[in-house]
N, C-alpha and C positions, 0 to 999 in steps of 0.2 A: 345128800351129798353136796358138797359147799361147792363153789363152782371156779375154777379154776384161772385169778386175775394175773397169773405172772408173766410181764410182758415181756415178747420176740427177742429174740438175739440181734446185737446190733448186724445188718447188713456187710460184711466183708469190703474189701475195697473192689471201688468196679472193673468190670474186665477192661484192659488195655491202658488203663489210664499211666502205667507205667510207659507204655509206648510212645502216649500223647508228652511225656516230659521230655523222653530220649528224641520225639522229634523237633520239639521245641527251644531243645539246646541245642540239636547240630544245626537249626534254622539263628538261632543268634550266634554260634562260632562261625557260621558262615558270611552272616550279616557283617559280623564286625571285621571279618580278614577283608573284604570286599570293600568296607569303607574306608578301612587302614589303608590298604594298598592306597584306593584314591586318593586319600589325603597325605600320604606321604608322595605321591604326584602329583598333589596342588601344591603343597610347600615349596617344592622341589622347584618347581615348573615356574613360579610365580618369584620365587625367590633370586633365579637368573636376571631377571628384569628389574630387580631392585638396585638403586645404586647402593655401594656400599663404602663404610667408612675407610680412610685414607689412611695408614699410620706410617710414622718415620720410626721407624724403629733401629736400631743399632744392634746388629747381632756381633758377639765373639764369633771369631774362627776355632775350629778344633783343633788347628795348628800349630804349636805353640813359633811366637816370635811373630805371627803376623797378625795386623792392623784389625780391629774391627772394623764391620762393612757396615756404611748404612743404608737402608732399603726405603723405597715405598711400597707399601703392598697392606692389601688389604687381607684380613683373616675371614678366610672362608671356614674351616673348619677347626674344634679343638678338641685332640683326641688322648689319648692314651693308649701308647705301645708296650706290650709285654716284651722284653730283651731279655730271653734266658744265660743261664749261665754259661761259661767259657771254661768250657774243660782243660784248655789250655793252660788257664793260670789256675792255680789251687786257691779254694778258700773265696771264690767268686760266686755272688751271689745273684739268681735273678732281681730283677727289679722291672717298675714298670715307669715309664719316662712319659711324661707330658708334654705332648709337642704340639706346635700350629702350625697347620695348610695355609701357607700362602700364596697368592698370589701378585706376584711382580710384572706380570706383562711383559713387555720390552722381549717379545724373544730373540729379537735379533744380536742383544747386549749378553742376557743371561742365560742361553740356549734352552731356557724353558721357561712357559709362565708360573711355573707353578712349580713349590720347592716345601719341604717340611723342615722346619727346625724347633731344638728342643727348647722351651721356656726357659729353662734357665740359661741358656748362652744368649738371652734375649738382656743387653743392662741398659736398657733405656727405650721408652716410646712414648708417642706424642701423637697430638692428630691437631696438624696445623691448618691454619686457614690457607686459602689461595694453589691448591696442588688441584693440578689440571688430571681426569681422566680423558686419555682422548682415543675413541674410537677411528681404528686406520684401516684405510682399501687393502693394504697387505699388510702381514704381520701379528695381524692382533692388536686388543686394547694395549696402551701403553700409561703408566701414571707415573707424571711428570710434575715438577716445579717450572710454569714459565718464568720465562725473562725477560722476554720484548718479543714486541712483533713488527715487525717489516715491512711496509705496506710497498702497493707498486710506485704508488707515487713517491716515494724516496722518505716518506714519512715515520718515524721510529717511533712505538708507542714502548716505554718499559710498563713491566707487569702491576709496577707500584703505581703508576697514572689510575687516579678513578675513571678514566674513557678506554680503559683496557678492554674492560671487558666487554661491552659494548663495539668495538670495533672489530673484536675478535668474532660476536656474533655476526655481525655485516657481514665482515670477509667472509666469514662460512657460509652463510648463507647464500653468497655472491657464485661460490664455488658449486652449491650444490645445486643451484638455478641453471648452472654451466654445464654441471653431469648431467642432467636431466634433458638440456637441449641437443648435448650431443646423442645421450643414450634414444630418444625419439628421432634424431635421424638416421642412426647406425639403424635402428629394429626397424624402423618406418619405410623411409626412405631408399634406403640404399637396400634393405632386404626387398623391397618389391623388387626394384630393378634387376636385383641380382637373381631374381626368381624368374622371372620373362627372358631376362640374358642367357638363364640356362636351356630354356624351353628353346629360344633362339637356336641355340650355336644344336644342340640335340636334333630339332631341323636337319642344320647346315649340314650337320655329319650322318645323318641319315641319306640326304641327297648324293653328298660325294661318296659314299662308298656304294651307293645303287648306281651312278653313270659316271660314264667317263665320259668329261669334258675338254673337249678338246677345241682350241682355234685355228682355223686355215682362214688364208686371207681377208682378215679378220670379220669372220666371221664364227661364233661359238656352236659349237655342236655338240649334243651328249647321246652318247651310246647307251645302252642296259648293258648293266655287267652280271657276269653270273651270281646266283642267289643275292640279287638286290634286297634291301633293307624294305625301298616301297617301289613300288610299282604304277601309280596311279598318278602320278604326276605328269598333267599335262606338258607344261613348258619348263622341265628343271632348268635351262639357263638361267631364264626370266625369274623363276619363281627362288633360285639361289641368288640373285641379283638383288630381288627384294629382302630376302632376308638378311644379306650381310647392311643394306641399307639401316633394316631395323637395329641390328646389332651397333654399327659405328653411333645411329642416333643414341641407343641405350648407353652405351660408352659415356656418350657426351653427357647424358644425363647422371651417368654413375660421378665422372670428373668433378661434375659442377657439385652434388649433392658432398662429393668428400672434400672439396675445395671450401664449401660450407661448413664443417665439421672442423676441419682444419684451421680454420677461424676462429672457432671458439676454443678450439684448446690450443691453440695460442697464447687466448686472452689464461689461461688457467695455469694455478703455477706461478700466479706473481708475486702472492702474499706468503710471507715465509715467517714461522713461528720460531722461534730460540728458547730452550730448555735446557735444566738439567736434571738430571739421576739424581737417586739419592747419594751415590759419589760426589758427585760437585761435576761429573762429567757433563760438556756441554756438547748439545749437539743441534743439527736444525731440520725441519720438516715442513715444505713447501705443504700449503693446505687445501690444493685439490687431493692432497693424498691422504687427506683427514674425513670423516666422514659423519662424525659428531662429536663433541667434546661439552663438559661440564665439570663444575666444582662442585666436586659433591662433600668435603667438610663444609660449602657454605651455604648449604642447602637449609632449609628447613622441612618440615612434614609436608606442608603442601607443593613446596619446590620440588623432593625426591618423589609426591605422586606424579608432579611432571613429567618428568624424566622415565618415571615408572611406564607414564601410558604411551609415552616419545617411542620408548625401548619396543613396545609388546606392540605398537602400529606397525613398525619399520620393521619387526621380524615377523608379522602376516604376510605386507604387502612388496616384501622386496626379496630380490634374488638372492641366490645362497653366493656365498665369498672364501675362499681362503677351504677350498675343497669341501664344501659344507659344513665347516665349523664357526662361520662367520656369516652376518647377514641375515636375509631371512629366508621362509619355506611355502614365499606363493607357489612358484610352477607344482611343487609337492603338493599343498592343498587342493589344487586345481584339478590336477589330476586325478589326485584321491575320489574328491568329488564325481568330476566326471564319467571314469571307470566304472562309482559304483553307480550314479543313474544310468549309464547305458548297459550295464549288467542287470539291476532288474527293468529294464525294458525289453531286455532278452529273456531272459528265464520266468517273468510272467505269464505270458502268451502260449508258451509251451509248455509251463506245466499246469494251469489249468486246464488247456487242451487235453493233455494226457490224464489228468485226473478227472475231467467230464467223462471220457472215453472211459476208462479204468470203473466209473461209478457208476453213469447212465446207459452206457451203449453194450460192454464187451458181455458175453455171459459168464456168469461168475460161473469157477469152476479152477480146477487145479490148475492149467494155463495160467489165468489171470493171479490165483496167489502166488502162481510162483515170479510171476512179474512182481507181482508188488515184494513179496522177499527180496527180490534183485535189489527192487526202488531201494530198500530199507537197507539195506546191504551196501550200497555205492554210500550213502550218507558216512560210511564208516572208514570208507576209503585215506590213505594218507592226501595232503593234498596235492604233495609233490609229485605223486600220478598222475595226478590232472594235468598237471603241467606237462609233462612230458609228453603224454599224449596232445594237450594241445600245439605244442610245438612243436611236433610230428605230423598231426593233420590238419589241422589251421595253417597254421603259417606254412608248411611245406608243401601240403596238397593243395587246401584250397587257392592260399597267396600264390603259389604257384601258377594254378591255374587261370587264376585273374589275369597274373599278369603278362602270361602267356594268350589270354583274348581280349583285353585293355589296354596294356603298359607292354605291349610287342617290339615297339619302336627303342622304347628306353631299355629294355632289355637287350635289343637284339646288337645297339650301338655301344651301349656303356658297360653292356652285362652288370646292369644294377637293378637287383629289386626293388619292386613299389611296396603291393603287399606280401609279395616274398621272404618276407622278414619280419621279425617282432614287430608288434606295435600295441596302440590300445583296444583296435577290436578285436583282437586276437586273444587279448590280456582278458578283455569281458566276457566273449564268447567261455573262453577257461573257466575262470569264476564263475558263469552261469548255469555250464555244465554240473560245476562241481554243488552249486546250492539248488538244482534243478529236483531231488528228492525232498530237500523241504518243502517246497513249495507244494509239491505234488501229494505228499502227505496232509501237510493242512489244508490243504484246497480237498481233499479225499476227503475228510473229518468233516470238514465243514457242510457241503454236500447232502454229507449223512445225518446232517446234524439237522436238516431241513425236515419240519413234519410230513408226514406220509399224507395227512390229512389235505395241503395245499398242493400236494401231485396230482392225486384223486378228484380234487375240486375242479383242477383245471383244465385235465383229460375230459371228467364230465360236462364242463362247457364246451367242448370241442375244439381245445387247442390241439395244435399236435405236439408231438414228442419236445423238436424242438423249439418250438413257441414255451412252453414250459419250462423248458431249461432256461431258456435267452430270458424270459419276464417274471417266472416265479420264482425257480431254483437258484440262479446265479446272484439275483439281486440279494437274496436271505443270504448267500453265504458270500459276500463280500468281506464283511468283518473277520469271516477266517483264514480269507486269502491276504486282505492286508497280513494278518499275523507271520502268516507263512514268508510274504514279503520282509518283514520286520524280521523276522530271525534270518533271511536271507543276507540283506542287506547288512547286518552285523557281523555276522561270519566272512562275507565278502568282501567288506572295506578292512578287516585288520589282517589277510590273510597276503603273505608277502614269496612262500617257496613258488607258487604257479606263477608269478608274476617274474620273476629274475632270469626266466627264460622265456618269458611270450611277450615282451613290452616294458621292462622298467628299465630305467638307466640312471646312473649316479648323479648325472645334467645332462638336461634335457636344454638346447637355445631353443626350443620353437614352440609353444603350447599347442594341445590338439585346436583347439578354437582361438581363432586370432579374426583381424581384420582384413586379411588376405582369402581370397577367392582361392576355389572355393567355400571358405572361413570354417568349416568341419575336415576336420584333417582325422580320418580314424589312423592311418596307413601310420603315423606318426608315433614315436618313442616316447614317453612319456614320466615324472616322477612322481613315485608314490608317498606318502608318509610312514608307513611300515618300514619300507625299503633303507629310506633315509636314516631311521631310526637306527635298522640294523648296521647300516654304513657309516653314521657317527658313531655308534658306540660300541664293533669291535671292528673297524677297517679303520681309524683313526690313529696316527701316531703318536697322538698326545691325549691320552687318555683322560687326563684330569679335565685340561682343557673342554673336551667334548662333552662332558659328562651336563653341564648345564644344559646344553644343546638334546639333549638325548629327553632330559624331562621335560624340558617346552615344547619338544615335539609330540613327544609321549600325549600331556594333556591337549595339545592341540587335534588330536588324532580321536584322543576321547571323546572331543567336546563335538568335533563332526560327526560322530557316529552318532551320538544323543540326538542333536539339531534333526539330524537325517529321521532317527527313529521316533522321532516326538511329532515328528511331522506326521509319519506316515500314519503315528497312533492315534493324531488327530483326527485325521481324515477317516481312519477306520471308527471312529467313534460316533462321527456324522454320518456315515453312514451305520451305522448299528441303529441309530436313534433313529434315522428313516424310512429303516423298512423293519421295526420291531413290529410295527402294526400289522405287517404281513403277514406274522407267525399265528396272529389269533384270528 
């Protein structure tokens, strides 16, 4: 019998490899929506900050018999609108029309910055040299042709002088050397004062409504009147004597500090710029009311990265303008910031407390899973729960109750809450609560994630339980507690419904951290970037306008969250690598 060489049948295809492709595509349609989004939020975001080219452009009116208008304005956008047809007229057909987004600024001139017209009513544009953008304290950008400029000294510069331009920078900068001194004594200055002056008189009126002071030949006497404010006051004459002292001195300090201030704006206000529209209309703009200005047809590449990095500094580090559509979004970033470090300073502590306890301590048993069901379950929760409840027992019970045993006096004189009311710890406390099962789950994982073998080692040396925990167990599962932190802290800095009722405000004048004593201010209001986000781009009037503003915030928002979490993945990295050695 001949022996049988015909070889196996080809093997089949392997099991699941169908699955490994189904998940390999929804891992890149995800990848890619994920990087689209971003990058149409860097375009977006980066492109606000760009100066943009100037045009004079001559539009027709739709009207027949009136004048063409001519504009400056730059094109932001060029689109294509579908215009169906008009059943009204027979024999009308749709069509799609090509139009450009402009923008004109001046909304004081054209009740809007921002106007769409169609291409063809467009019979002439240009992009000449010399047309001023000038950035203004109110109003909005405006882009202008100057004329001359005005100096205080009686000096007239026209725009065709080559020292034009150059004198223009002086002046502005003259002006913003000005804002800057007063803005440092207004925040500085006159706010301490006016902080101790309130502390003052809160005093003075807690003493006069606890005695009655009364003179008999001249001599001052004070009675206790019923349910006095305090009590404890030795010699309220004397001790009211001294306070209105401090108060007239603080006066005098307040006087001299705004007599100071006074001075300088004054000085501001002398140099006066002449322009006009693309009308030929002429009009004039004293240039403390200007805030930056450039020629951006006469820019070149490195000129408009100028201005690029001028724009994206000044809208980090300066305050918001023109209802938060102008200026920049420090107090917002600050806050952001802040909120989310003292949030996970809170939610740290206490959820790996609770997951040590839940892991090491409690006996496992249908009690304990149905704890951790709950843990896994509140993670699911809306957030705008949280809020509510936080600003039901945060701010109402506990602020309450502070300031009912701290803040008695302010309370009982002004009936004004300290921490009775929103604020940032309040806002954290919320956010903590609410990321308080992440944490507690990966800090649980992680735990478990410790070999049994380094328990048993150290029990057998004779540590105890919690010697164990504190030196063997906690240090291996650091890396999973950062993680838990990292997902915390992501969820918690872009997370804006608990935040609109426990602490955010559209402006905020005071940061929680300043140079004023106590210089942590939790009790304090605070803006977020979310918040603001939400409040340019749909509590805005001028929709177009804002929409810049909405993506520079946007990526600015992203880009802390990154900062924040790159950090923390740092740190968890350093520590993975230092105590990997532990595990064997």
């Amino acid at each position: 019998m001949k022996p049988d060489f015909t070889l196996p049948s080809a093997p089949g295809r392997p099991l699941g490899e169908a699955n490994i492709w189904i998940t390999s595509i929804g891992i890149s349609v995800g990848l890619i929506m994920i990087f689209g989004l971003l990058g149409i939020i860097l375009v977006n975001g980066m492109e606000a900050f760009w100066p943009k080219t100037i045009h004079e452009l001559t539009v027709s009116s739709a009207t027949e018999g009136e004048k063409p208008a001519t504009l400056y304005a730059s094109i932001t956008k060029d689109q294509t609108r579908h215009v169906p047809a008009d059943p009204t007229q027979p024999g009308s057909a749709a069509k799609d029309i090509r139009e450009y987004q402009l923008f004109t600024g001046s909304k004081e001139t054209y009740g809007q910055s921002y106007r769409y017209v169609d291409v063809h009513n467009i019979s002439a544009s240009s992009t000449p040299q010399g047309l001023l953008c000038l950035e203004r304290m109110e109003g909005g950008k405006a882009l202008v042709k100057p004329l001359e400029l005005q100096l205080a000294s009686g000096e007239t510069i026209p725009a065709s002088s080559p020292e034009f331009v150059q004198a223009f920078r002086r002046a502005l900068d003259h002006e913003t050397e000005l804002r800057e001194e007063i803005k440092a004594i207004d925040t500085g200055k006159i706010g301490t004062v006016n902080t101790r002056l309130a502390d003052a008189r809160l005093d003075i009126k807690a003493i006069e409504r606890s005695y009655d002071i009364r003179e008999e030949n001249g001599t001052k006497t004070a009675a206790l009147k019923q349910n006095p404010v305090v009590r404890d006051v030795d010699n309220p004459v004397e001790e009211l004597a001294k306070l209105n002292e401090k108060v007239a001195r603080l006066n005098a300090e307040y006087e001299q500090y705004t007599a100071e201030a006074g001075k300088l704006r004054a000085q501001q206000g002398r140099d006066t710029l002449v322009y006009s529209l693309g009308d030929g209309e002429k009009k004039e703009i004293s240039l403390d009311k200007v805030v930056y200005g450039y020629f951006s047809n006469d820019l070149g590449f490195f000129g408009k990265c100028g201005v690029f990095l001028h724009n994206l500094y000044h809208f980090i580090v300066d305050d918001p303008r023109e209802a938060n559509t102008e200026g920049g979004i420090f107090p917002a970033i600050f806050g952001t910031f802040i909120m989310t470090l003292l949030m996970s300073a809170l939610v740290t502590p206490v959820g790996v407390i609770g997951a040590i306890y839940l892991r090491e301590y409690a006996r496992q048993g249908t009690l304990v899973q149905a704890v951790r069901i709950c843990v896994n379950n509140l993670a699911g929760v809306p957030s705008i729960v949280f809020g509510v409840f936080g600003l039901g027992f945060f701010v109402y019970y506990l602020g309450g109750t502070i300031d009912e045993l701290f803040y008695w006096k302010k309370l009982a004189v002004d009936n004004t809450p300290t921490f009775g009311t929103s604020g940032i710890l309040w806002a954290s406390l919320t956010l903590a609560l609410m990321t308080l099962p992440v944490v507690i789950v990966s800090t649980e994982e992680a735990l478990s994630a410790v070999p049994r073998g380094l328990r048993e080692a150290a029990l057998a040396c004779g540590a105890s339980k919690w010697q164990m925990i504190k030196r063997i167990i906690l240090p291996s599962a650091l890396p999973g507690v950062m993680t838990g932190l990292i997902l915390a802290m992501a969820r918690g800095a872009g997370e804006v419904a608990p935040l609109m009722v426990t602490g955010v405000v559209k402006l905020a004048p005071s940061l929680p951290i300043d140079g004023e004593g106590p210089f942590i201010h939790l009790e304090r209001k605070f803006m977020h970037l979310g918040f603001h986000i939400y409040d340019v781009g749909f509590q805005s009037p001028d929709s177009d306008a804002a929409q810049p503003m909405v993506f520079a915030t946007t990526l600015l928002l992203i880009l802390l969250v990154v900062v924040m979490n790159l950090t923390a993945i740092l740190i968890r990295n350093r520590l993975r690598k230092k105590y990997a050695a532990s595990s064997f």
